[in-house]
N, C-alpha and C positions, 0 to 999 in steps of 0.2 A: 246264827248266820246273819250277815247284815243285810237289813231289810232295803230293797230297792229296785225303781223305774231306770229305764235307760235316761241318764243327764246331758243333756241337748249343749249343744257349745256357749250358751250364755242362758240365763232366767233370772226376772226382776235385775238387771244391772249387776249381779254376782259374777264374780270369775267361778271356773268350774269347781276347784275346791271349796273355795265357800257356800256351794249351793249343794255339795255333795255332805260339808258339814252339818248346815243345818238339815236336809234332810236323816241324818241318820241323828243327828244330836235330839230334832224332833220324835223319830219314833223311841228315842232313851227314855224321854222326857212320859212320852205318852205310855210310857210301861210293853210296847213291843219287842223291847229288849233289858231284860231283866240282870240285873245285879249278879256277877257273878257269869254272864253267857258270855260263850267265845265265838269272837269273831270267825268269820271265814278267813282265809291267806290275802294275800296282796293282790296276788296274778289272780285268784280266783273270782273276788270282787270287784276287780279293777277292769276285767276280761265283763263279769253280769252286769257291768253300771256302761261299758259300751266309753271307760274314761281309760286316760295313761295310768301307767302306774303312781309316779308322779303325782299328778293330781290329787288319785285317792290316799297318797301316802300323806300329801300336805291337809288333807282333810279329817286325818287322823290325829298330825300332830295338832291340832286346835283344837279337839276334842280332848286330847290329853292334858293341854293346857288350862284347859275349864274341867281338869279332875273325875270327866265322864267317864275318860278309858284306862286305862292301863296296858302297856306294852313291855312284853318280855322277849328276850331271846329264848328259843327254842320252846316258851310256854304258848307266845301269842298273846293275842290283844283283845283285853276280857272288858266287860261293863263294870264299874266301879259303885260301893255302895253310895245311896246318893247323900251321904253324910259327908263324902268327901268331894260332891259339885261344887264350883265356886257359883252357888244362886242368882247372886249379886252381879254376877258378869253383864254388863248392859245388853249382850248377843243375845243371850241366854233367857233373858229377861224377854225377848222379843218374841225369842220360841215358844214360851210358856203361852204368852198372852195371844197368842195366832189362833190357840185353838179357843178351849173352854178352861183356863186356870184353873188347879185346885185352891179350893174355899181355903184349905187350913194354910196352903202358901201365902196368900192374900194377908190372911191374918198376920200369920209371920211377919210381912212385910210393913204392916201398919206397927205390928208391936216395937220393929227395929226404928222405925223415923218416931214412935213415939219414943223412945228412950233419945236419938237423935237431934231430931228436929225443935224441940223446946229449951232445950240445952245453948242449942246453938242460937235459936231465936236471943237467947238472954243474953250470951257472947254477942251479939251482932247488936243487939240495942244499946250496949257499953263500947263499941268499938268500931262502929260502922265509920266510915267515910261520905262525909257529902255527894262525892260521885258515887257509891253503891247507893246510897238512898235516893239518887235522883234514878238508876237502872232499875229500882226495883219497883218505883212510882211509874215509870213508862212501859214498865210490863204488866203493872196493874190495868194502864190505861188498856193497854193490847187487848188485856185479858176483857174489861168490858165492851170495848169495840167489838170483839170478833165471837168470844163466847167461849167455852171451853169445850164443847162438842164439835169444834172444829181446830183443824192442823196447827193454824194461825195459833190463834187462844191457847192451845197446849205447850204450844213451843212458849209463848209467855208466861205461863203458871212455871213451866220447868225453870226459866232464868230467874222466875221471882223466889224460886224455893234455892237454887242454884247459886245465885247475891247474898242470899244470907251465908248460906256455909262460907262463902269468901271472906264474908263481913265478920266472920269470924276472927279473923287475921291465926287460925289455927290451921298447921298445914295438917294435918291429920286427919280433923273433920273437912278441909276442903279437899282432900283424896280421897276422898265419897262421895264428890257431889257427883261424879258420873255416873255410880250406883244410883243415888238417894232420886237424884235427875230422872235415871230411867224409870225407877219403881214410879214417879209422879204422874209421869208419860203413858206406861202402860195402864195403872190401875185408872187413871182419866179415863184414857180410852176405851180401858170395856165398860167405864159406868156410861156411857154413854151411845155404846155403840147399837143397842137396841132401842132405846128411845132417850126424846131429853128428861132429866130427873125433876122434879118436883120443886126443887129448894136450888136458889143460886147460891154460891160460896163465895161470891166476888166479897159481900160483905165482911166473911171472915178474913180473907187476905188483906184487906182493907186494913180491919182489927190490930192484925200482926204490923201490917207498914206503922200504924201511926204509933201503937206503942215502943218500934224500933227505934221511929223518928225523935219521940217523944225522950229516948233514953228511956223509957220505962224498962226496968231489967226483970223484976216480979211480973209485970203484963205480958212485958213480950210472952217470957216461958209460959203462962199461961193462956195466954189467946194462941197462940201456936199450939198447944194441945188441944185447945176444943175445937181448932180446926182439924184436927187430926182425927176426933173424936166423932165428928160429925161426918167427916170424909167418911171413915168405915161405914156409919151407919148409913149412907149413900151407898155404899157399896153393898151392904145387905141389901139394899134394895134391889141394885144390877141383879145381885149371887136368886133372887127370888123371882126375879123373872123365869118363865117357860122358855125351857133348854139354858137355862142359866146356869140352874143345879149343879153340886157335883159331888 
C-alpha cells in the first residue's frame, strides 16, 4: 500500500505531484516499500492522500519515469527492483541524500566519477577553451571566497567539475554533467552537514585547474583522481561520524 500523510496544496515550493512523488519515491528509496509490492488503486490512494486523482496519477508517472514503478493494466502498479532505478536522476539523487545515504551508494558513486571524471579532466586539458578555463578559475575563486560547506561554495565546486565535462567538447560525457553535477552537490553536502572537515580540497581543485591550464593531459587525469581519491576519504570521514553510519 502506498505509504502516506494527508498533501497540503503546496510544500517546499513543489506542485502537488511533485511532493506526492518525492514522498513516496522517498519511502521506495528508504525500503518502506519493497521490490515487488503493490500499490493501492488510484481512487483509493488519491481519496487517503486527501489529493485529485490527477495529481496522484502524474505523481506515479515520474516515478515510472525514474524506473521505481511499474504499471500495468489489470495487474497494477508494483515497486520495481532497484537494478532497474535510474540512480543518477538528479531528483532522485536529492532523495537519497535527505536522509542518511547508504555507504555502499556513496561508494558507487565515487567509483563512477572516478572512472568519469579523470578521463574527462585529460579531454578538457587537450581541448579546453580560454573561456572554459576563465569559468572554471572564477569558480575556484567562489569556492575559496565562500567555502564549500556553504550554498555559495557548492554551487561553485558543481560548475567547476561541470566546465570540465563541457571542456570536453564530448557530447556524451557532457550529458552527465547533470548527473556527475548533482552527485558533487549532494555528497559535499552531507560531508559537511555535520561539521566542517578537517582538510580543505580548494588545493586540490586548484591542482586540477592548473594542469588543465597547463595542457598537462597525464596531470590533469591524474590530479583529478587524487581529488577524487581524497574526496571519498573525506567522506569516510562524514560516513564515521555518530548517526552517520549505515
Amino acid at each position: 500500500m502506498a505509504s502516506g500523510r494527508k498533501v497540503g496544496s503546496e510544500e517546499s515550493g513543489l506542485r502537488i505531484h511533485q511532493t506526492i512523488a518525492r514522498d513516496l519515491g522517498t519511502a521506495i528509496l528508504t525500503g518502506r516499500h519493497q521490490p515487488g509490492e503493490l500499490f493501492e488503486g488510484e481512487i483509493e490512494a488519491s481519496d487517503r492522500l486527501g489529493v485529485s486523482r490527477t495529481a496522484y496519477r502524474e505523481a506515479v508517472r515520474i516515478l515510472i519515469a525514474k524506473g521505481m514503478l511499474e504499471s500495468r493494466p489489470k495487474a497494477g502498479t508494483r515497486v520495481l527492483p532497484r537494478n532497474r532505478w535510474n540512480v543518477l536522476d538528479p531528483e532522485m539523487l536529492a532523495w537519497m541524500f535527505a536522509g542518511e545515504p547508504d555507504a555502499n551508494f556513496i561508494r558507487d558513486l565515487f567509483e563512477l566519477r572516478g572512472v568519469i571524471e579523470p578521463a574527462a579532466a585529460e579531454f578538457a586539458a587537450r581541448r579546453r577553451t580560454d573561456d572554459q578555463l576563465a569559468v572554471m578559475e572564477a569558480a575556484l575563486a567562489e569556492m575559496g571566497r565562500y567555502g564549500l560547506s556553504t550554498p555559495e561554495g557548492r554551487a561553485a565546486d558543481q560548475r567547476f567539475h561541470n566546465m570540465i565535462l563541457a571542456a570536453t567538447r564530448n557530447d556524451a560525457l557532457e550529458a552527465l554533467a547533470s548527473s556527475v553535477g548533482a552527485a558533487v552537490s549532494w555528497t559535499t553536502t552531507f560531508k559537511h552537514r555535520k561539521k566542517l572537515l578537517p582538510r580543505d580540497p580548494l588545493p586540490d581543485h586548484r591542482a586540477v585547474f592548473q594542469a588543465i591550464a597547463a595542457r598537462d593531459t597525464a596531470a590533469a587525469r591524474a590530479t583529478m583522481a587524487e581529488l577524487l581519491r581524497l574526496a571519498l576519504a573525506d567522506m569516510d570521514i562524514a560516513l564515521a561520524e555518530p548517526n552517520g553510519d549505515n
